[in-house]
C-alpha positions in Angstrom: -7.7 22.9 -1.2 -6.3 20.0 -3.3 -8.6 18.0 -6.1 -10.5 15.1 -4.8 -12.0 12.5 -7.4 -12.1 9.6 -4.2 -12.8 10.9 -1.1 -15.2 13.9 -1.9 -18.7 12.1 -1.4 -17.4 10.5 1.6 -19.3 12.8 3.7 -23.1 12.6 2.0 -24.9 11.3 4.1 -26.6 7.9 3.1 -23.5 7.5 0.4 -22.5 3.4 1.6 -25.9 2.8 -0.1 -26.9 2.3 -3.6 -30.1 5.0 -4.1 -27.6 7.9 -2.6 -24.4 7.2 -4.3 -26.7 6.9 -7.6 -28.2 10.6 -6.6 -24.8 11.8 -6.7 -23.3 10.7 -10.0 -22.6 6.7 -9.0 -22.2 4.2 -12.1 -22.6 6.8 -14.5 -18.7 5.6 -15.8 -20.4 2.1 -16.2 -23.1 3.8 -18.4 -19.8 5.4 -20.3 -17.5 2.6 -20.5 -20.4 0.0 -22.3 -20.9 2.7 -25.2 -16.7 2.0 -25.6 -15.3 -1.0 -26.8 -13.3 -2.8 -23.9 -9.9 -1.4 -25.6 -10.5 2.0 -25.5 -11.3 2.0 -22.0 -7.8 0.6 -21.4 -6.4 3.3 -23.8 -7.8 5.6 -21.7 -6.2 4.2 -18.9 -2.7 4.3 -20.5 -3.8 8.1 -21.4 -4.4 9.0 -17.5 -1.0 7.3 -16.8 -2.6 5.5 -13.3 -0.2 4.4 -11.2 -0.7 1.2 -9.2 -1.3 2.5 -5.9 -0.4 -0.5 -3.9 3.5 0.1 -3.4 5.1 -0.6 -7.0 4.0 2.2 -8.8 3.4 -0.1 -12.2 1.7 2.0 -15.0 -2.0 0.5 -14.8 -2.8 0.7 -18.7 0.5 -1.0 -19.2 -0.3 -3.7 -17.6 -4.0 -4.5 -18.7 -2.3 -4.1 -21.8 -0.4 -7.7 -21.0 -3.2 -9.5 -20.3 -3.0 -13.0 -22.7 -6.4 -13.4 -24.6 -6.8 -16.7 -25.4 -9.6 -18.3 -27.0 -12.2 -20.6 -24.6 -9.9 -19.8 -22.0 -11.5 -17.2 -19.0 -10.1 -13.9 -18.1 -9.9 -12.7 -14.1 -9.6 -9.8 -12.1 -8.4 -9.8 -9.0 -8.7 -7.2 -6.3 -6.0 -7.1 -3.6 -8.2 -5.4 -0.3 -5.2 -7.7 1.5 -4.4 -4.6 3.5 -1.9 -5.7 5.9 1.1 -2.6 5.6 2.1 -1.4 8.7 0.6 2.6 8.6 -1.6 1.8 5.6 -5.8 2.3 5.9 -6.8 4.0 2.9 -8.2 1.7 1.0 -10.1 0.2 4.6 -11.4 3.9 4.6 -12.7 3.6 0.9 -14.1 0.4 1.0 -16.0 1.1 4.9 -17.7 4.5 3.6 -18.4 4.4 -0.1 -18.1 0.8 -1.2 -20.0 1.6 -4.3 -17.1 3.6 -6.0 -14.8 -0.1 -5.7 -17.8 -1.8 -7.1 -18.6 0.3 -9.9 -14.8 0.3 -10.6 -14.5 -3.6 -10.8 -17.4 -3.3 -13.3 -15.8 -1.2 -15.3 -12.5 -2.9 -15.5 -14.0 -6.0 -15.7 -15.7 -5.2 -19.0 -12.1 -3.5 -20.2 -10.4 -6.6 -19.4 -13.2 -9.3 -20.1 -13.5 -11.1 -16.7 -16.7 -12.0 -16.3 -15.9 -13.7 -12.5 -14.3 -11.3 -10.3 -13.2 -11.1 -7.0 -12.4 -8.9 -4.0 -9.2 -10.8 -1.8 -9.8 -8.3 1.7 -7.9 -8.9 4.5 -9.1 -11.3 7.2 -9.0 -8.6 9.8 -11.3 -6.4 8.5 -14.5 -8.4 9.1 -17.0 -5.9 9.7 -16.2 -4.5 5.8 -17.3 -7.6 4.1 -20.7 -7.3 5.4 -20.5 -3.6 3.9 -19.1 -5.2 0.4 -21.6 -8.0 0.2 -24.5 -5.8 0.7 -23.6 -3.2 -1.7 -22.7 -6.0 -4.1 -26.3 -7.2 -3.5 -27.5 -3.9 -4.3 -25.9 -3.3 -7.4 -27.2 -6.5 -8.7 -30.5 -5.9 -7.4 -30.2 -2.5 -9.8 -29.2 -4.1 -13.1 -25.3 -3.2 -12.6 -24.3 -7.1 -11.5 -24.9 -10.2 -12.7 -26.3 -11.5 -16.1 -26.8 -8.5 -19.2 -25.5 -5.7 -17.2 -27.9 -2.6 -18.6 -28.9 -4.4 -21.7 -24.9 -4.9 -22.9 -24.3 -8.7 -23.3 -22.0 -8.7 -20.7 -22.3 -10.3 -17.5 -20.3 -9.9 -14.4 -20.3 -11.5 -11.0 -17.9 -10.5 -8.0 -17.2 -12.3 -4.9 -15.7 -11.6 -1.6 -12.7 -13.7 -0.1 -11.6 -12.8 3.1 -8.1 -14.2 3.9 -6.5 -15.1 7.2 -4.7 -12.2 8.7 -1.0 -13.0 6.2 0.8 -10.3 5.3 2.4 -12.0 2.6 -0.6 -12.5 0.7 -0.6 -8.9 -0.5 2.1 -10.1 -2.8 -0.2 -10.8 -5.5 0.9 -14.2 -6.4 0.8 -15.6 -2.9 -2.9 -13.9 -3.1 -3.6 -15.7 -6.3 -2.2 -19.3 -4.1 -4.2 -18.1 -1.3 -7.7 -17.6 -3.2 -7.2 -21.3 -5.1 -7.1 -23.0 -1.9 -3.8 -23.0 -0.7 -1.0 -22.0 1.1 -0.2 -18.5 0.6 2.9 -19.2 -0.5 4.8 -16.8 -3.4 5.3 -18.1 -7.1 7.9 -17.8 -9.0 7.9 -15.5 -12.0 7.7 -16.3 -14.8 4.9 -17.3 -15.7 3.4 -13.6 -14.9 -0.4 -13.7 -13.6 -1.1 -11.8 -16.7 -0.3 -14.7 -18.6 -1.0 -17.8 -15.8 -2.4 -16.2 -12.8 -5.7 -17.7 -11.1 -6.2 -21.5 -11.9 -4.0 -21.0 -14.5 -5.8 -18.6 -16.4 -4.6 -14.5 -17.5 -5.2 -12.3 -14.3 -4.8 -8.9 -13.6 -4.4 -8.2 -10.1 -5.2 -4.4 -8.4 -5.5 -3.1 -5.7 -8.6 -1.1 -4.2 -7.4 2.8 -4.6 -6.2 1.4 -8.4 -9.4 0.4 -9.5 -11.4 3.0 -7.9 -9.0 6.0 -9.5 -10.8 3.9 -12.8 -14.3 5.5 -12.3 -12.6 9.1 -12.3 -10.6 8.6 -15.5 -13.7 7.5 -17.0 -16.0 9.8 -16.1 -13.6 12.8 -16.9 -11.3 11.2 -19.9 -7.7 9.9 -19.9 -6.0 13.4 -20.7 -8.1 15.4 -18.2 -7.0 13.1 -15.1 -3.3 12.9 -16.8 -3.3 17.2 -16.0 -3.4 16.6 -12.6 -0.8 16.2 -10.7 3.1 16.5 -11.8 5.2 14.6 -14.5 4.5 11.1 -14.5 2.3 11.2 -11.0 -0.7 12.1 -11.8 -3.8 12.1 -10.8 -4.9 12.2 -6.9 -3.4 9.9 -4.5 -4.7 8.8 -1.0 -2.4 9.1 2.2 -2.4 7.7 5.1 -0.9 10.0 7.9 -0.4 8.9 11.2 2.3 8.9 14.1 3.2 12.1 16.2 0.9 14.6 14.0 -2.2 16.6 15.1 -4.3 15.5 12.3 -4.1 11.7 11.1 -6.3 10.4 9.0 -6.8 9.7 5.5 -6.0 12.8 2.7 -6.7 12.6 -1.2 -3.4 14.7 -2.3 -3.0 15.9 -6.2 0.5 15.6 -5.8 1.6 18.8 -6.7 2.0 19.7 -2.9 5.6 19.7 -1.1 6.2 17.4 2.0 6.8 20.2 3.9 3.2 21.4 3.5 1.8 18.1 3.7 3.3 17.8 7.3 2.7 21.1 8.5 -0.6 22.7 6.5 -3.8 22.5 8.8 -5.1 21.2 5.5 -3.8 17.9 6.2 -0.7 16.4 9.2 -1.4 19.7 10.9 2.0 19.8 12.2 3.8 18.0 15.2 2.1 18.1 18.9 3.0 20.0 21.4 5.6 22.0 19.4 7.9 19.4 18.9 10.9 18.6 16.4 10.3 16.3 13.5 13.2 13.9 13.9 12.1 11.5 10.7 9.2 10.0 8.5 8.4 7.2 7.3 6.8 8.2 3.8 5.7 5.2 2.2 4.2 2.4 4.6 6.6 0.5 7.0 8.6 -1.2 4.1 10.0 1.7 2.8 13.0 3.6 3.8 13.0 6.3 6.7 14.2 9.8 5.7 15.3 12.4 8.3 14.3 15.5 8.8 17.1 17.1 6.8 16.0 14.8 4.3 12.2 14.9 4.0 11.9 18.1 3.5 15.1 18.6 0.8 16.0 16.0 -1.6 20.1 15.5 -1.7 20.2 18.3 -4.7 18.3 20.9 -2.4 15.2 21.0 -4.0 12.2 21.0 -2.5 10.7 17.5 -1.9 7.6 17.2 -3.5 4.5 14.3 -2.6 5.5 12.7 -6.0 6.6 9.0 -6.9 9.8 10.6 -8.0 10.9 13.4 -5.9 10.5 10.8 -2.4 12.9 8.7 -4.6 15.0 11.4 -5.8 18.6 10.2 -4.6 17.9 6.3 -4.3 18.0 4.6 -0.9 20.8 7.4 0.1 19.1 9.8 0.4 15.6 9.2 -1.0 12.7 7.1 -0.3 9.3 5.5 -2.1 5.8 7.0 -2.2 5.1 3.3 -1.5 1.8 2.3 -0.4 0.8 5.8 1.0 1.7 4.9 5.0 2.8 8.4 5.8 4.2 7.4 9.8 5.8 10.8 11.6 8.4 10.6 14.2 9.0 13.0 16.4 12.0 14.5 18.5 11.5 11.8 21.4 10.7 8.7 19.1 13.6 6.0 19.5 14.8 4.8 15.8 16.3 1.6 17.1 13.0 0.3 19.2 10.3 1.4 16.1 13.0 -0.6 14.0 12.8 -3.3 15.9 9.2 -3.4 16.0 9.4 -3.1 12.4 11.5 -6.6 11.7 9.7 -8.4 14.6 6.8 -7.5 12.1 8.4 -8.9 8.8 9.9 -12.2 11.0 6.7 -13.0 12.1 4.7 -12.4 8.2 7.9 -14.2 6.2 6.0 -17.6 4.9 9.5 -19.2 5.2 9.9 -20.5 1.7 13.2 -18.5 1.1 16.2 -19.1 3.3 17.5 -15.5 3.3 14.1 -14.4 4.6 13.1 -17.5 6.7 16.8 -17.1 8.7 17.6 -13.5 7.9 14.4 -11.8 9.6 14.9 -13.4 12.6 18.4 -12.9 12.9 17.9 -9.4 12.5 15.3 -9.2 15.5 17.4 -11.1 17.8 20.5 -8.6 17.1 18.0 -5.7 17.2 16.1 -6.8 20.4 19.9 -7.7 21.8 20.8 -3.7 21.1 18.0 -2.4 22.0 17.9 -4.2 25.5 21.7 -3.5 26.3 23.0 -6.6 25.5 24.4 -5.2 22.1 28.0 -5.2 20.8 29.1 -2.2 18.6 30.2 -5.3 15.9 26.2 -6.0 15.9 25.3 -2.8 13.9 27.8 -4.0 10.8 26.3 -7.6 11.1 23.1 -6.0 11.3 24.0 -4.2 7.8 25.8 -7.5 6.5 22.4 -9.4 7.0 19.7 -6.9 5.7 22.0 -7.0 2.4 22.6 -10.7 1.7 19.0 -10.7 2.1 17.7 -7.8 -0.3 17.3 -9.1 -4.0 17.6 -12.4 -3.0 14.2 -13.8 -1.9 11.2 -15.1 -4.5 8.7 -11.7 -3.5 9.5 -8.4 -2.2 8.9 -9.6 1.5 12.8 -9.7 2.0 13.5 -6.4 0.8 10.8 -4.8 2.4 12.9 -6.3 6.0 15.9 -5.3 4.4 15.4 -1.6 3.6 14.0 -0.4 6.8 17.1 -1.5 8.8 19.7 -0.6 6.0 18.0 3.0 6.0 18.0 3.3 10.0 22.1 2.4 9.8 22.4 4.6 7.2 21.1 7.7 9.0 21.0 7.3 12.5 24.1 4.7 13.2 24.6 7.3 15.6 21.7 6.3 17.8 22.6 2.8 17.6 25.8 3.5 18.9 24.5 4.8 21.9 22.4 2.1 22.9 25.5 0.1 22.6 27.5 2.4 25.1 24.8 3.2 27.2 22.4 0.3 27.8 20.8 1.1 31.3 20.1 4.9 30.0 18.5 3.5 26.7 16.5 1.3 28.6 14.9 4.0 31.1 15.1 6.6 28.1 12.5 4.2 26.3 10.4 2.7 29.0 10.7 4.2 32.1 11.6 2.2 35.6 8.0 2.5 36.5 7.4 0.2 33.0 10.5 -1.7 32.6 10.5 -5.2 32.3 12.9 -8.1 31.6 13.5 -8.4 27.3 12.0 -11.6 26.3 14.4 -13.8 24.6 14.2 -14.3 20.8 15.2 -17.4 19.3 16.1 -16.8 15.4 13.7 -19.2 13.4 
């Protein structure tokens, strides 16, 4: 049984509300962190070596550590709840059953940082969780741990919710920071960092939910005790979200010190593939990241066993490695059809581009019109090179990481299944019943590239 410094009050009954979480050791890091001054809390930080758990990977302390501080000018943090990654609900899970351990993480970091206005950005869909926010918010004012003098310390701290209107792109956290001034959720460019001009102009740090709830554990048991955890330079615990052809999805809190293999196959967590079926590939990382294999996922290229770690799912590059990414653990089995999930996959990212760059605005949707052409029998075999010419004119090219996130899916389906792409060239009517069945089939709806 793995550590678990997240998920392991998730099942106390009562824990969504302030008197039980208390019971069982809630805001006792606030308690902590306001005997320390606000930069040994981020020392500590830097000691744990936190990860951002969002996609990047960014050391956390690191960047607190770049936040501008100056004089008469306010200091914000920002949480990104903009969940929107295709195969990603962990930080939904955190924030629907124990709210209070985000909460008591914001405080924390918002006295390490100095913010005295914070706010949670949470994605527009998940409605029902902002009543769940708002109320424990209310209830950790009501108890002295929000609002003016929190527990007699001189500093005051107010959070506020934003929900935002169902745009993937607003996860970038400078289209987020556009988005919660008013306006269109367009990306900025960077330079000027938010660390230095983020929200109205002002230094902003920007996290996302897992990230700043991993705080209250560093806190509680010290930097160096939470950097023992885990292996290398991943440590800690990190939440995954497993889904796809497995017996078990759900969410697991991993230490990171597991191999893929197990986390796939141990009744602990995936609980293997139904009805004794072939793993044909994974997608380890959330839907922007590339798919490995099944020769791959469990191996890295050198033959070594692939570990649940930032840098054994990269080992190799995009040859022959992947990202730990935002924790979207998606499993494909045997009778799962690369081309069509890729498809789905850039009909996705065409739709969520805001439009602003030309090699995304024109790129995403020339991919789905190729993709929906192959995968509906009207392909050419010259589509799957023009397919691979597009995703890379439009990786490294675009203001955010939107573009590559289109890109790297498609480049890492070419790269190791060409094979099946070939055969829906060459065999269109099979593909076609293979996929949907006669029973199902209907015409392909025409795309028009926008």
């Amino acid at each position: 049984m793995g550590k678990k410094l997240l998920i392991d009050r998730v099942g106390i009954e009562g824990i969504r509300y302030f008197d039980t979480y208390r019971k069982h050791g809630g805001y006792a890091s606030v308690e902590k962190a306001f005997k320390m001054a606000p930069a040994d809390i981020v020392e500590e930080i830097k000691k744990s070596g936190l990860r951002g758990r969002g996609g990047a990977g960014f050391p956390t302390g690191m960047k607190w550590s770049f936040l501008a501080k100056p004089e008469g000018v306010p200091r914000y943090l920002v949480c990104n709840a903009d969940e929107s990654e295709p195969g990603t609900f962990k930080d939904r899970y955190l924030m629907e059953f124990i709210p209070h351990l985000l909460i008591e993480g914001l405080v924390v970091s918002s006295f390490a940082l100095g913010s005295n206005r914070t706010f949670i950005y949470i994605r527009g869909e998940y409605a029902w969780i902002v009543d769940i926010l708002e109320q424990a918010i209310e209830e950790a004012r009501q108890n002295g741990f929000l609002g003016n003098n929190i527990l007699n310390s001189g500093f005051d701290c107010e959070i506020y919710v934003q929900r935002g209107a169902g745009a993937y792109i607003c996860g970038e956290e400078t289209a987020l920071l556009e988005s919660l001034e008013g306006k269109r959720g367009n990306p900025r460019i960077k330079p000027p960092f938010p660390a230095v001009k983020g929200l109205w102009d002002s230094p902003t740090v920007v996290n996302n939910v897992e990230t700043l709830a991993a705080v209250v554990p560093i806190i509680n048991m010290g930097g160096d005790a939470y950097s023992q955890i885990g292996i290398g330079k991943s440590t800690g615990t990190k939440l995954i979200s497993a889904c796809g052809n497995i017996n078990r999805p759900g969410v697991y809190e991993i230490d990171m010190t597991i191999s893929v293999e197990e986390f796939v196959y141990s009744d602990e967590y995936c609980g293997g593939i139904p009805n004794g079926k072939k793993l044909k590939a994974c997608i380890p990382g959330g839907s922007s990241v590339p798919i490995l294999p099944a020769n791959l996922l469990f191996k890295t290229a050198k033959g070594e066993k692939r570990m649940m770690t930032y840098e054994s799912l990269a080992d190799g590059g995009f040859q022959t490695g992947s990202m730990m990414g935002s924790g979207g653990f998606i499993v494909l089995d045997e009778d799962q059809c690369v081309v069509r999930h890729t498809l789905t996959l850039a009909r996705f990212y065409r739709h969520e581009s805001c439009g602003q760059c030309s090699p995304c605005r024109e790129g995403t949707g020339w991919m789905e019109k190729i993709l929906n052409n192959i995968e509906y029998g009207r392909g050419k075999m010259n589509d799957i090179d023009l397919l691979w010419d597009i995703q890379r004119r439009i990786e490294g090219n675009t203001i955010c990481p939107l573009g590559d996130a289109a890109a790297w899916p498609v480049a890492a389906a070419i790269r190791h299944f060409r094979d099946e792409f070939e055969w829906h060239v060459l065999n269109p009517e099979e593909s076609q019943k293979r996929n949907y069945g006669l029973a199902n089939y209907a015409e392909p709806r025409e795309v028009v590239a926008s």
